[in-house]
gemmi code that builds the backbone of each chain (N, CA, C; Angstrom):
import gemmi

chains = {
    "A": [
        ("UNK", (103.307, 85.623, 98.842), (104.596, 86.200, 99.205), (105.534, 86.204, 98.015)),
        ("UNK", (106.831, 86.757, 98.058), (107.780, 86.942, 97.207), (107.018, 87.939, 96.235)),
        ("UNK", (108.176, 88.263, 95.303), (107.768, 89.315, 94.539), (108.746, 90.724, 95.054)),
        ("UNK", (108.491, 91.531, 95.950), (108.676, 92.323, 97.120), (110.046, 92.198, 97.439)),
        ("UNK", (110.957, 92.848, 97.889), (112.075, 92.012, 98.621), (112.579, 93.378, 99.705)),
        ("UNK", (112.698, 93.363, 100.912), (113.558, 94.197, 101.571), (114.490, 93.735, 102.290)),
        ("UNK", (115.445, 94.837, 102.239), (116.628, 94.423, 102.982), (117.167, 95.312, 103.672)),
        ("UNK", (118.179, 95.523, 105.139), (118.414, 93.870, 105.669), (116.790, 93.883, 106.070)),
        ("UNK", (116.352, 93.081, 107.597), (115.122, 92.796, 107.757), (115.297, 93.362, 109.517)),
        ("UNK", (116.599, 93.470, 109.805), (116.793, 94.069, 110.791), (118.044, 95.237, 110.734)),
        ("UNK", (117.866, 96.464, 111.255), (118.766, 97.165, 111.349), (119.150, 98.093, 112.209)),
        ("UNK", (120.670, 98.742, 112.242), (120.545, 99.183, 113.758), (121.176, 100.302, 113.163)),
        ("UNK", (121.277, 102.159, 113.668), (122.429, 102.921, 113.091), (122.542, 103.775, 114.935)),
        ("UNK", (123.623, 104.060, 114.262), (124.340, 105.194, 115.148), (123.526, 106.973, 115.294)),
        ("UNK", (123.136, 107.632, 116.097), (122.664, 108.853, 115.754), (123.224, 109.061, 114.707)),
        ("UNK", (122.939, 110.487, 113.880), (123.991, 110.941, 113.098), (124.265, 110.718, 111.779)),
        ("UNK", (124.065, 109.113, 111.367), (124.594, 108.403, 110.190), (123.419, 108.277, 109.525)),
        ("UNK", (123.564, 108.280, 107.865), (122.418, 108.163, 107.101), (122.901, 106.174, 106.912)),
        ("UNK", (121.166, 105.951, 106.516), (121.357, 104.714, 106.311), (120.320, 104.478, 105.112)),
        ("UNK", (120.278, 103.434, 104.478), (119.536, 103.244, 103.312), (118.781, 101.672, 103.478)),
        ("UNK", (118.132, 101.535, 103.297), (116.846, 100.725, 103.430), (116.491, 100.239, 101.413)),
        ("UNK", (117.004, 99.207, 101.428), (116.477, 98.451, 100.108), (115.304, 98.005, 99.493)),
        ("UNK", (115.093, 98.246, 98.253), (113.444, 97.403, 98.174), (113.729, 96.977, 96.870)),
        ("UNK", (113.377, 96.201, 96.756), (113.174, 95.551, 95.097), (112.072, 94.728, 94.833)),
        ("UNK", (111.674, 94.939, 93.317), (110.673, 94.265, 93.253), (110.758, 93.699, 91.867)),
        ("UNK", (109.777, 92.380, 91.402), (110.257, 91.833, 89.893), (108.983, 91.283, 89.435)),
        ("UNK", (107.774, 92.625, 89.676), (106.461, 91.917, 89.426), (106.506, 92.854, 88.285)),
        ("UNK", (106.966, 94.029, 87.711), (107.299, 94.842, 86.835), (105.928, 95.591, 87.129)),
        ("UNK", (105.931, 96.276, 88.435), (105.093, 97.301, 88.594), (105.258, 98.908, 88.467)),
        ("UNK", (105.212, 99.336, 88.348), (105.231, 100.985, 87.841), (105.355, 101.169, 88.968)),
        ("UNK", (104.610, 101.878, 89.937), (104.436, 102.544, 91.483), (104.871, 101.847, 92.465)),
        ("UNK", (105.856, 102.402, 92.959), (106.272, 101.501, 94.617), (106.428, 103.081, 95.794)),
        ("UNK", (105.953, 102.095, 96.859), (105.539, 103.636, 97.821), (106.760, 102.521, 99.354)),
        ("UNK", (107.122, 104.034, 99.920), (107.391, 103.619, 101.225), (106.472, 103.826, 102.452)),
        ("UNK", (106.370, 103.079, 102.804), (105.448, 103.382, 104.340), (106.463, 103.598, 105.552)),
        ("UNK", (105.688, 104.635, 106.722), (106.703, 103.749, 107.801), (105.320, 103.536, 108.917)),
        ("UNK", (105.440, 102.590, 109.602), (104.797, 102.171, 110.604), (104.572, 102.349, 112.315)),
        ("UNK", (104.137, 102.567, 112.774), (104.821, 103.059, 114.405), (103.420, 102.627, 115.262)),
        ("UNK", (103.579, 101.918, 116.228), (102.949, 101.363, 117.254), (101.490, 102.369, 117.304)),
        ("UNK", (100.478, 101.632, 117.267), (98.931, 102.492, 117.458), (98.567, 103.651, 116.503)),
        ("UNK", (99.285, 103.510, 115.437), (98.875, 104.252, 114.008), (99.134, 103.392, 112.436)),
        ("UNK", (98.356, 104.329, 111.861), (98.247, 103.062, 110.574), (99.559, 103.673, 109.697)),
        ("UNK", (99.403, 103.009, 108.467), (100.883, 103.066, 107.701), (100.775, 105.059, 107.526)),
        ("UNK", (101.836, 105.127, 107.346), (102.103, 107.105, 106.944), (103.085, 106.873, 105.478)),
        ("UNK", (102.876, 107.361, 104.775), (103.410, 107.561, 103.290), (104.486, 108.491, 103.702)),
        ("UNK", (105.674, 107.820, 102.809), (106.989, 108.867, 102.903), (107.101, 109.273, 101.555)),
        ("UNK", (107.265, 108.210, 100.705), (107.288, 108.477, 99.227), (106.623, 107.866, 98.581)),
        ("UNK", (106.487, 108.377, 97.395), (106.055, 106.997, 96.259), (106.034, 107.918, 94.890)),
        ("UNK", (106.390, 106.582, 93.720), (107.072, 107.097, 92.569), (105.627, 106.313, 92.085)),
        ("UNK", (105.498, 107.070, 90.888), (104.480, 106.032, 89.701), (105.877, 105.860, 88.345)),
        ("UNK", (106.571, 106.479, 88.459), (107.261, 105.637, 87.093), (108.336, 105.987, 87.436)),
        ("UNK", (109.606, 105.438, 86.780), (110.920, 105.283, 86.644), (111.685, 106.872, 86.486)),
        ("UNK", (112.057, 107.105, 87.520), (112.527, 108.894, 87.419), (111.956, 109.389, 88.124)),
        ("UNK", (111.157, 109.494, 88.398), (109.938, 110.037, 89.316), (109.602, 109.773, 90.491)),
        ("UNK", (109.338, 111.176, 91.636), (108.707, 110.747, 92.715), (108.366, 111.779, 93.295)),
        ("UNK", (107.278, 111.011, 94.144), (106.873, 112.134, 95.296), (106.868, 112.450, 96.470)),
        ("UNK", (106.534, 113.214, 97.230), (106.513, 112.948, 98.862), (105.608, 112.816, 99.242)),
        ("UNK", (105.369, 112.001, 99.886), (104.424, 111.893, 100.756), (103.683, 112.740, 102.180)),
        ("UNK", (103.255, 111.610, 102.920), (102.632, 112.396, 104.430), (104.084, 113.218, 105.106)),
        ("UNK", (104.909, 112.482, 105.147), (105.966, 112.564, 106.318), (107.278, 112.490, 105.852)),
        ("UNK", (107.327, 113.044, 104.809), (108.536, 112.741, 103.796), (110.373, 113.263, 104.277)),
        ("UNK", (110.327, 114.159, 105.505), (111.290, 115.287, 105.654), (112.122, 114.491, 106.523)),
        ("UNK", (113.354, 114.897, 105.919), (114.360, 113.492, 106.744), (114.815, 112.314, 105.952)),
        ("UNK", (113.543, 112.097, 105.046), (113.917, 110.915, 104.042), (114.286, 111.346, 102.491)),
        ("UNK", (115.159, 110.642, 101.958), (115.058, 110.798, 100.699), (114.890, 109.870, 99.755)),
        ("UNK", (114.873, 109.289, 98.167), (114.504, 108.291, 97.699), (115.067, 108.707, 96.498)),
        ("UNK", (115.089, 107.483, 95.347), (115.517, 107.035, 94.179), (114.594, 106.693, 93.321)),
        ("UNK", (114.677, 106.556, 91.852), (113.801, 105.771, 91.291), (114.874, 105.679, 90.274)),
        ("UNK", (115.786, 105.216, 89.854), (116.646, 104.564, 88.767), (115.860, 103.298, 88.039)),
        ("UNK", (115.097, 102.791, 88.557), (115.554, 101.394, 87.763), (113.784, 101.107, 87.924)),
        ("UNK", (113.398, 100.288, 87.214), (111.905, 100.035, 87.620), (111.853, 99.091, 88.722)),
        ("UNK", (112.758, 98.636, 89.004), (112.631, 96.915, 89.941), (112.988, 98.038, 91.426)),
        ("UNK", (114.051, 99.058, 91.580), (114.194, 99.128, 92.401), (113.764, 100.759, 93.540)),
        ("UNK", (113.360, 100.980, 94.540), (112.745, 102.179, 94.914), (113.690, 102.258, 96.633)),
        ("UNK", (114.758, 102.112, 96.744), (115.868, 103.043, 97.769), (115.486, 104.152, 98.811)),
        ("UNK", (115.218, 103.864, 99.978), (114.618, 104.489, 101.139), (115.868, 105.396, 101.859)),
        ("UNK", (116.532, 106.296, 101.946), (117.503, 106.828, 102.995), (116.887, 107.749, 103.955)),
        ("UNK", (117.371, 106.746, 105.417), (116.666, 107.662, 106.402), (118.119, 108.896, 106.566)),
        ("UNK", (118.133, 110.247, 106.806), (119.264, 111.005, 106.590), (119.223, 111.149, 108.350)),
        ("UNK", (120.166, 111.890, 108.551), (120.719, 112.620, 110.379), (119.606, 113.257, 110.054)),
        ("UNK", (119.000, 114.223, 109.420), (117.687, 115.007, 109.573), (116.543, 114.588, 110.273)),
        ("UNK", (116.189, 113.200, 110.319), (114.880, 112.453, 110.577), (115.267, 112.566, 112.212)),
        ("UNK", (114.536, 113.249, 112.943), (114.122, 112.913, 114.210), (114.400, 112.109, 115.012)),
        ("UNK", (113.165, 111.156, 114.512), (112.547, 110.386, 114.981), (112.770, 108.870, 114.078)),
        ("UNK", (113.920, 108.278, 114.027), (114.044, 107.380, 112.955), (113.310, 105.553, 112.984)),
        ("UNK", (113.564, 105.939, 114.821), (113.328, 104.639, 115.016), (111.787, 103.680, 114.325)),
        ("UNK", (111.692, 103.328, 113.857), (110.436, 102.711, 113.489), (110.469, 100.983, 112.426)),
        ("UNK", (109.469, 100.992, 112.182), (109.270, 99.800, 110.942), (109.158, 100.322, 109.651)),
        ("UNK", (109.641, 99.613, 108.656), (109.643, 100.689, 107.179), (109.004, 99.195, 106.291)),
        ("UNK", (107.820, 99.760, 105.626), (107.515, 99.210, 104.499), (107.040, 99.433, 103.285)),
        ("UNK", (107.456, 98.656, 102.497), (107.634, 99.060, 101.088), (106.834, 98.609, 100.111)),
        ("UNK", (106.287, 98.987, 99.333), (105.072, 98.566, 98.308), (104.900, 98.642, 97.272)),
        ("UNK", (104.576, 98.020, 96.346), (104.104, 98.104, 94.859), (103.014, 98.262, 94.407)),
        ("UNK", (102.742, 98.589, 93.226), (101.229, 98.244, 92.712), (101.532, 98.378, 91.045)),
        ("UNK", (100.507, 97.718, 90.376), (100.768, 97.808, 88.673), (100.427, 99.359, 88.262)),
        ("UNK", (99.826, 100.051, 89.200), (99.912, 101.313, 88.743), (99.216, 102.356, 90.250)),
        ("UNK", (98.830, 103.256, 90.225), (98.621, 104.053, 91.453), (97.404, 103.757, 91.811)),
        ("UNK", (96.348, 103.759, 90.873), (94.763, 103.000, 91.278), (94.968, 101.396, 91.742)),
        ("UNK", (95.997, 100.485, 92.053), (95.505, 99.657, 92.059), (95.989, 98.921, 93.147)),
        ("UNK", (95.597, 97.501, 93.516), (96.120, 96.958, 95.218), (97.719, 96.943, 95.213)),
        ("UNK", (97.807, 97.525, 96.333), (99.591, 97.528, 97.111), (99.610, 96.107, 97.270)),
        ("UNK", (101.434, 95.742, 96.799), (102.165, 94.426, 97.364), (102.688, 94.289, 98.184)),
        ("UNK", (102.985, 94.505, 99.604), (103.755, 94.484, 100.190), (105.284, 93.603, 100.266)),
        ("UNK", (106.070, 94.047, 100.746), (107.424, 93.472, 101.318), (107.314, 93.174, 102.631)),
        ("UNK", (108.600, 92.654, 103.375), (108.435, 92.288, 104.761), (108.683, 93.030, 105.540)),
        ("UNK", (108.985, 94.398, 105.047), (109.723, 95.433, 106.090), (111.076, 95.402, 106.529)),
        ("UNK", (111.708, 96.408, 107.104), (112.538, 96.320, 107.905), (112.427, 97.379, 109.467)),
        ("UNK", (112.956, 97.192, 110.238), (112.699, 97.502, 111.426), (114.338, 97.828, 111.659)),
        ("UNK", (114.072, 99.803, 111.938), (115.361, 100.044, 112.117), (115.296, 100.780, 113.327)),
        ("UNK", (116.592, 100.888, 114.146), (116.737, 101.064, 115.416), (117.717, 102.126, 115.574)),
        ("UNK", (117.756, 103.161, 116.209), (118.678, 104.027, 116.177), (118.791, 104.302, 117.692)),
        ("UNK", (120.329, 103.905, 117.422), (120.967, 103.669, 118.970), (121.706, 105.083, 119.486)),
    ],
    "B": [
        ("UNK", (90.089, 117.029, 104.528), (91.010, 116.338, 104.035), (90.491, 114.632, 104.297)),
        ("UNK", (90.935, 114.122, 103.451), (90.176, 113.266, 104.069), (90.943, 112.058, 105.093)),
        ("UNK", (89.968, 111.270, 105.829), (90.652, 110.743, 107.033), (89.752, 108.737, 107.144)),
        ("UNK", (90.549, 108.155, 107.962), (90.265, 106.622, 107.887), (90.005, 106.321, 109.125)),
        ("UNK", (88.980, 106.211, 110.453), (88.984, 106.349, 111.481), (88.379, 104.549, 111.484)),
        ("UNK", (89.334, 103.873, 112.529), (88.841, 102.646, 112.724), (89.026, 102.689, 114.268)),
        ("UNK", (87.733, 102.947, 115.053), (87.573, 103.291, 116.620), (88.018, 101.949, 117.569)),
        ("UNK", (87.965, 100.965, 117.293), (88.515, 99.874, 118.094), (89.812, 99.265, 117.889)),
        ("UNK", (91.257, 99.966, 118.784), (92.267, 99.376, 118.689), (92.048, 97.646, 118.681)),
        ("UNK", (91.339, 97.466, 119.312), (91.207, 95.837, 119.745), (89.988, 95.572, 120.135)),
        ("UNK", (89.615, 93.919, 119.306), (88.742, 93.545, 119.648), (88.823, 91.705, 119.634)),
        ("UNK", (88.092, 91.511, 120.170), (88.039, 90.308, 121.130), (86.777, 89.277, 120.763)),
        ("UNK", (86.651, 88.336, 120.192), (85.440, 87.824, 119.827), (85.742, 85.906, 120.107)),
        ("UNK", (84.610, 85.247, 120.969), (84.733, 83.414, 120.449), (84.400, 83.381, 119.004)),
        ("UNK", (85.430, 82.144, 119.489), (85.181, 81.568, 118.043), (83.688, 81.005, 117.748)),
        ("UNK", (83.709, 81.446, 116.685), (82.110, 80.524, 116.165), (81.097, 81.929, 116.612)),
        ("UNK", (81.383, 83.222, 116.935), (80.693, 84.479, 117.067), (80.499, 85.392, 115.324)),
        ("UNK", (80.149, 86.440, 115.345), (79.768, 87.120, 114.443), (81.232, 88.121, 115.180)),
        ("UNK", (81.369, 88.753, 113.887), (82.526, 89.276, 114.011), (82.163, 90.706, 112.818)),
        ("UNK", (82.379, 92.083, 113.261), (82.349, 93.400, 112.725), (83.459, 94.240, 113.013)),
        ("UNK", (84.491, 94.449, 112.213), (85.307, 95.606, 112.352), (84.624, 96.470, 111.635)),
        ("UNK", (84.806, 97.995, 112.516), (84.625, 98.708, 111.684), (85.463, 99.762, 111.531)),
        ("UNK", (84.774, 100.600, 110.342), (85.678, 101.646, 109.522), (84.979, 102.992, 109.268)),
        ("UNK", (85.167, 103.633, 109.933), (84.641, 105.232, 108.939), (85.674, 106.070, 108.193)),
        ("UNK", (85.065, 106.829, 107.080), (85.757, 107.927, 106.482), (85.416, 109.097, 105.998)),
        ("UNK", (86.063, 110.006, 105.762), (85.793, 110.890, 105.580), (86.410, 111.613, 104.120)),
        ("UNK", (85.162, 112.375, 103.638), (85.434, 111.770, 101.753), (83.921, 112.151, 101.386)),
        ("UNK", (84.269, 113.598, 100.552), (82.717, 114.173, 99.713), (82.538, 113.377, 98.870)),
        ("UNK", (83.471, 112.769, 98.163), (83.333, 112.773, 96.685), (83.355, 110.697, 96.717)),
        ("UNK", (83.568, 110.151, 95.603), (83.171, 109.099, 95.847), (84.911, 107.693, 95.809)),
        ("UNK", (85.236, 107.547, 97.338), (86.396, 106.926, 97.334), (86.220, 105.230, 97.151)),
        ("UNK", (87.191, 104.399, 97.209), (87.515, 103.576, 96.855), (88.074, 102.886, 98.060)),
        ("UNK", (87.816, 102.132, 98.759), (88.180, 101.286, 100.193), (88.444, 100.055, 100.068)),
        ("UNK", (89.201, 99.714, 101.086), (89.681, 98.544, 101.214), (90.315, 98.068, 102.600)),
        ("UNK", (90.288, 96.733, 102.786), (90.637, 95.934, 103.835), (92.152, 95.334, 103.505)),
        ("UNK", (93.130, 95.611, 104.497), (93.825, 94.677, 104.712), (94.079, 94.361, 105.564)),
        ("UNK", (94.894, 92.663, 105.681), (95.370, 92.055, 106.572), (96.526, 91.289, 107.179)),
        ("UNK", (96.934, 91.967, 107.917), (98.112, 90.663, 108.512), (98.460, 89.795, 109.488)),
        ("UNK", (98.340, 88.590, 109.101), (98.759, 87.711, 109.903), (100.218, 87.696, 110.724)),
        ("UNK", (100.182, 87.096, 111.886), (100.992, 86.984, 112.742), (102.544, 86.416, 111.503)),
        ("UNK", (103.491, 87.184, 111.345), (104.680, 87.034, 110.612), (104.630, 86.735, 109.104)),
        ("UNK", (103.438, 87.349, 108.979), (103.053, 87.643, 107.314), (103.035, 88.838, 107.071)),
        ("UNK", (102.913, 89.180, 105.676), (103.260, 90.477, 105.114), (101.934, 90.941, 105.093)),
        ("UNK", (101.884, 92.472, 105.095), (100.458, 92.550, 104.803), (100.158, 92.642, 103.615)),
        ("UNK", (98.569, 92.274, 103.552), (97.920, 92.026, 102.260), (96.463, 92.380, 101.649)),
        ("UNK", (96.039, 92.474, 100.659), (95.090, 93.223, 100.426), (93.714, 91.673, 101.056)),
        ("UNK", (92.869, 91.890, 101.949), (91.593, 91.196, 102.446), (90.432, 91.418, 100.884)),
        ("UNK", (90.122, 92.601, 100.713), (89.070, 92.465, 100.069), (89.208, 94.110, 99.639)),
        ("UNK", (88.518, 94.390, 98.551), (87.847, 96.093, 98.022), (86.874, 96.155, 97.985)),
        ("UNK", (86.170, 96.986, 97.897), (84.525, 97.502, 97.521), (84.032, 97.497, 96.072)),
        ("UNK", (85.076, 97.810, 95.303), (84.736, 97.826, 94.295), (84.489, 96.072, 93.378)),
        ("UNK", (85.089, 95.071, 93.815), (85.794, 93.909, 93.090), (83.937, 92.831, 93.989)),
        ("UNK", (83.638, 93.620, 94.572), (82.362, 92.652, 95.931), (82.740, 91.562, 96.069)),
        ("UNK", (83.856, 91.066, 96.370), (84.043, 89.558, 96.372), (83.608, 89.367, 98.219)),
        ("UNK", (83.226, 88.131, 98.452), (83.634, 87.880, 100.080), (85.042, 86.405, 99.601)),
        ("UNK", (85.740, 87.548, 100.914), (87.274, 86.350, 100.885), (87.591, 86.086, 102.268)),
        ("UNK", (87.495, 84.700, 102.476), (87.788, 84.206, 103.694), (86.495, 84.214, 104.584)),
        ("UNK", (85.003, 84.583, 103.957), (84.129, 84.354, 103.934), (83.792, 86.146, 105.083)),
        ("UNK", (84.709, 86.689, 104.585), (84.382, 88.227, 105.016), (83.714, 88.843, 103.592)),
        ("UNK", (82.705, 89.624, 104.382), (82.153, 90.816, 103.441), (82.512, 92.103, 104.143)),
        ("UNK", (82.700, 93.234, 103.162), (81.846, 94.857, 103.679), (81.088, 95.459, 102.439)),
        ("UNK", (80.910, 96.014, 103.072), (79.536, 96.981, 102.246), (79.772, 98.589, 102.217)),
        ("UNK", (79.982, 99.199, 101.127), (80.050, 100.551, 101.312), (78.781, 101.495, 101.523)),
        ("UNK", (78.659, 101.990, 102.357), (77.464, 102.972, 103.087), (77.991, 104.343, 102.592)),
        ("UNK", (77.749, 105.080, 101.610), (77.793, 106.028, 101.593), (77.119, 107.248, 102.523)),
        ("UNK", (75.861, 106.786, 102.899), (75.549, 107.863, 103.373), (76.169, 107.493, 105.140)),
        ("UNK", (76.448, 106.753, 105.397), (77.093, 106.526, 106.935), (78.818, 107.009, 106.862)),
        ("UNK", (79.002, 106.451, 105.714), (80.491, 106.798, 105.512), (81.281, 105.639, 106.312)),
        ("UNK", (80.553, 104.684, 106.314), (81.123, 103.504, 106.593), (81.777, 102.553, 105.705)),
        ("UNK", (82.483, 101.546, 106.165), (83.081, 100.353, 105.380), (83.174, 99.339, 106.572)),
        ("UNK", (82.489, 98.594, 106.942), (82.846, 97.805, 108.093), (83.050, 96.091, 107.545)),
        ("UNK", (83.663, 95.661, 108.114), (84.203, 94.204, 107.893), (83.232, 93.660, 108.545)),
        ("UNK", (82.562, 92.481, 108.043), (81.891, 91.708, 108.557), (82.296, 90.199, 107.976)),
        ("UNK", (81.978, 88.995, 109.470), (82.590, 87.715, 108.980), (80.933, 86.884, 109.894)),
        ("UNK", (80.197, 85.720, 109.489), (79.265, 85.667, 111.048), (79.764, 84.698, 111.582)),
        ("UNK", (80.483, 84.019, 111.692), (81.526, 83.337, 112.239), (82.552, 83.306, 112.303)),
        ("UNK", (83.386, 84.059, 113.129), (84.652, 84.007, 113.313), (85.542, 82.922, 113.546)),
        ("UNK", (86.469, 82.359, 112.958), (87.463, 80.939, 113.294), (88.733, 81.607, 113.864)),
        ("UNK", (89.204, 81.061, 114.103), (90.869, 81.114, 114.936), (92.188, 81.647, 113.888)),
        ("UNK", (91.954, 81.162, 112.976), (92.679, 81.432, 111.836), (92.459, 83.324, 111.632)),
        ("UNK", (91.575, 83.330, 112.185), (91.159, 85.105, 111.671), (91.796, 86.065, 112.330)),
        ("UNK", (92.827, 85.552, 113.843), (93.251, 86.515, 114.519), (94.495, 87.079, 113.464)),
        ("UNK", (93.940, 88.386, 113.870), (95.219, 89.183, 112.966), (95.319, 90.833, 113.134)),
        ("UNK", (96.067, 91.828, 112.216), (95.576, 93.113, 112.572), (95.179, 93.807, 111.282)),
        ("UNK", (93.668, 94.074, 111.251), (93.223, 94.700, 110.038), (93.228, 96.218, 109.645)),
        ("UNK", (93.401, 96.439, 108.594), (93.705, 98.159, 108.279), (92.624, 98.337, 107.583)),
        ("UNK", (91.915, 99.709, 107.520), (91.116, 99.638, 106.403), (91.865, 101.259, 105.734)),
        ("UNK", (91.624, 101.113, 104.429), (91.889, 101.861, 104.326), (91.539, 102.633, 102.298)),
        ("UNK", (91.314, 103.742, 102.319), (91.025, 105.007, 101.333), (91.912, 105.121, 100.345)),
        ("UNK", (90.926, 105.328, 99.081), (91.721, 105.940, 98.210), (91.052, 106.636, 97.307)),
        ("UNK", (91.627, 107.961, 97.039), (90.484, 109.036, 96.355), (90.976, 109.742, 95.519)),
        ("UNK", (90.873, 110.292, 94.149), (91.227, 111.534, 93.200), (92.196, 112.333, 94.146)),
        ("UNK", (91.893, 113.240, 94.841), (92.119, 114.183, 95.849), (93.194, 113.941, 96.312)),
        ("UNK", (93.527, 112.517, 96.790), (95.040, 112.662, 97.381), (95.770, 111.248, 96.584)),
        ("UNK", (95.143, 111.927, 94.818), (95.952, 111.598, 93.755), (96.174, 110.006, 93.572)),
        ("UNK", (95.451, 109.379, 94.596), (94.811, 107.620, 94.552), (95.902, 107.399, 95.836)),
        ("UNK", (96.635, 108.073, 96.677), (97.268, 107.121, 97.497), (96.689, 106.959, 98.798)),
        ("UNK", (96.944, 105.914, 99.027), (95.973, 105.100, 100.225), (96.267, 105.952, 101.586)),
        ("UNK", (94.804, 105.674, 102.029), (94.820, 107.028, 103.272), (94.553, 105.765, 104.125)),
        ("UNK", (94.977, 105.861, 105.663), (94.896, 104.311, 106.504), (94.785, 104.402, 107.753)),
        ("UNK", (93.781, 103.799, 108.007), (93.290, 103.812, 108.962), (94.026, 103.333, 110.380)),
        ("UNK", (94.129, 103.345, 111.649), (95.077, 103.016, 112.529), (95.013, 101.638, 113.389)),
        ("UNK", (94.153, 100.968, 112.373), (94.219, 99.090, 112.702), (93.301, 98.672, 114.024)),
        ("UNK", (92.894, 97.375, 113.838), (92.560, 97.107, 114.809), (92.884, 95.403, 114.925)),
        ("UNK", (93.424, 95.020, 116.341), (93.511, 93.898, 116.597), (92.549, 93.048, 116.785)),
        ("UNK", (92.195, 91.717, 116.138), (91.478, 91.079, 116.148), (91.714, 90.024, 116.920)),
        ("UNK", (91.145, 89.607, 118.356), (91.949, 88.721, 118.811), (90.673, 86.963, 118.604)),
        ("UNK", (90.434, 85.949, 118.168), (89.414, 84.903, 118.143), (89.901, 84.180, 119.619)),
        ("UNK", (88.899, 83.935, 120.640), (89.065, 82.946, 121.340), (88.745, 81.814, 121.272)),
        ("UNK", (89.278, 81.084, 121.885), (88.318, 79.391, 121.112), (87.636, 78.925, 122.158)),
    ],
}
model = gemmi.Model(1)
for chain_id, residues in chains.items():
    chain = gemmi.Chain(chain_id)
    for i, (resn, *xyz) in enumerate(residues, 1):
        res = gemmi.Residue()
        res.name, res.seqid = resn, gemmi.SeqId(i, " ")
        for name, pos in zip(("N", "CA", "C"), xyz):
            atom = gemmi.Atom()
            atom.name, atom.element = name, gemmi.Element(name[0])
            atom.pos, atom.b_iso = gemmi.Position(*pos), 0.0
            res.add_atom(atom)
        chain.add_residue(res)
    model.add_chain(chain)
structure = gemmi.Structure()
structure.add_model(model)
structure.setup_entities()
């Protein structure tokens, strides 16, 4: 564990409102990907960057948007666009795109 | 395109049994698999790859190319093992990011 960090670990929004979902990491990995998670399916790719500036979309990307400023840090915003927001969000690293994901602890956001 | 099919949401085994999750995929060309796992209020984590052959936690799999399998195998299951395992792909084609399979619960009885 550690390494990874998300924040908060619980969250709640209002229809309507964009919210942002934190990740940081200080293993000085190149690639960090977002997942999101949802009951009786496996992880779905929203984004993922391999280097600093850079990124891509993923499976399910529409609704979300993302950052790559900084190498430590990779910034999840679910926007009013996303549907379907409610879910678990997790966040990942790796020393480069071939190689094993780190996970974080997630956060689990709720849209009331 | 390719796909990570793990057919048993849940499975159920005593302890001190032989224990097989399995995994199929789908994938011409030659991918790269892997197990992970998470424990009850743990993060998930990488179990094992195909490529590295280690057995960890005294799990193996074996890549079957021509089955297109990857199945987890343990021959004794302990208590410690309940958890929910992913398996999951990674190939040229969709540029190395992990393709994942939709888990299966492992439950050990004692």
């Amino acid at each position: 564990d550690g390494g990874i960090t998300q924040s908060p670990k619980y969250l709640f929004r209002k229809e309507g409102q964009n919210v942002t979902l934190s990740c940081e990491q200080n293993l000085n990995h190149d690639a960090m990907y977002w997942y999101r998670q949802d009951p009786g399916q496996g992880l779905r790719l929203i984004y993922y960057s391999q280097i600093v500036n850079d990124f891509q979309k993923g499976d399910i990307a529409e609704g979300y948007s993302v950052s790559r400023e900084k190498k430590e840090s990779f910034p999840l915003t679910v926007t009013s666009a996303q549907k379907n927001p409610t879910a678990f969000y997790l966040c990942a690293s790796s020393p480069i795109a071939t190689d094993t994901q780190y996970f974080g602890p997630g956060t689990r956001l709720t849209v009331l | 395109a390719q796909r990570v099919t793990q057919p048993e949401k849940l499975l159920s085994v005593f302890k001190g049994a032989p224990v097989e999750l399995k995994c199929n995929y789908s994938y011409s060309g030659s991918p790269e698999l892997f197990w992970y796992v998470q424990y009850s209020r743990q993060r998930l984590q990488l179990l094992l790859r195909h490529i590295s052959r280690e057995s960890i936690k005294g799990f193996t799999a074996d890549l079957n190319k021509g089955e297109t399998s990857f199945h987890l195998k343990k021959p004794f299951a302990q208590e410690e093992d309940s958890a929910m395992y992913y398996c999951a792909l990674s190939a040229m084609d969709s540029n190395y990011q992990l393709i994942w399979g939709a888990g299966t619960k492992l439950i050990i009885k004692p």
